[in-house]
N, C-alpha and C positions, 0 to 999 in steps of 0.2 A: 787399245782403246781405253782399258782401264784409268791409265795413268791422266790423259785428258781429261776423263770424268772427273777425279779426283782434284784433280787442277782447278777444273771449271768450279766445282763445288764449292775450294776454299776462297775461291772470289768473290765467289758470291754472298750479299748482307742479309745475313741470319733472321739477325735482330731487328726490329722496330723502335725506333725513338720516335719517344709522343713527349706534348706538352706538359704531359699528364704527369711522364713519369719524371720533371724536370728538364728539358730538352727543348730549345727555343731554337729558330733559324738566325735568327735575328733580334735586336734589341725594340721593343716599340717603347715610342716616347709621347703619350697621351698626353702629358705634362708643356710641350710644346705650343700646343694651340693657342692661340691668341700672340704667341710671343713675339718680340721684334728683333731684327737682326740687320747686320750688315754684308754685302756681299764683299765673300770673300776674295772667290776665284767665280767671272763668270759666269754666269746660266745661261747654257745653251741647247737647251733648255737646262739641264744638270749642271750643277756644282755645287759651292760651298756656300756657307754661311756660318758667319760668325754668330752666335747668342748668347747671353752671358761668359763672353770671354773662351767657350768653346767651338771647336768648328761642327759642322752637322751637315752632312750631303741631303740636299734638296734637288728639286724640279719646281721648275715656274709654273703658270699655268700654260705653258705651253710659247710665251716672246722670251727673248733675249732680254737679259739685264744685266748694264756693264756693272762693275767692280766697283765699290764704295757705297755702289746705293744702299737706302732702306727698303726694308721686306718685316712682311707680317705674317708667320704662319698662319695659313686657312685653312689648313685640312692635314691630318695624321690617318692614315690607315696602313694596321702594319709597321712596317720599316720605311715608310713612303711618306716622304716630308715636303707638301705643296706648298710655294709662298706666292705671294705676289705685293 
């Protein structure tokens, strides 16, 4: 039984990473909001957008929007890039 204990032990995450101590899940872009963009690859609701020459994975507010259109970011929370 020992050896499973031991096993199970080193799999297990010791550690905690915080914000705090530098450690992000994810990149947030505050800097986004208002901006305008073109669509990349579909929203369905998800996909791309182009902005400033980069791409950036978005959600609509919930239609379809084919490929070429324009888009305006309305909302950043987090990692979560709303356009419509």
């Amino acid at each position: 039984m020992g050896f499973f204990s031991d096993l199970w032990h080193s799999m297990v995450l010791k550690d905690q990473t915080s914000a705090k101590e530098g450690y992000i899940s994810a990149p947030e872009h505050p800097e986004l909001l208002g901006r305008r963009g073109v669509v990349a690859k579909e929203l369905r609701p998800a996909g791309t957008v182009i902005i400033d020459g980069k791409p950036v994975d978005v959600v609509s507010e919930g239609e379809y929007i084919k490929k070429g259109e324009k888009v305006t970011v309305i909302s950043v929370t987090g990692n979560r890039v709303v356009v419509r």
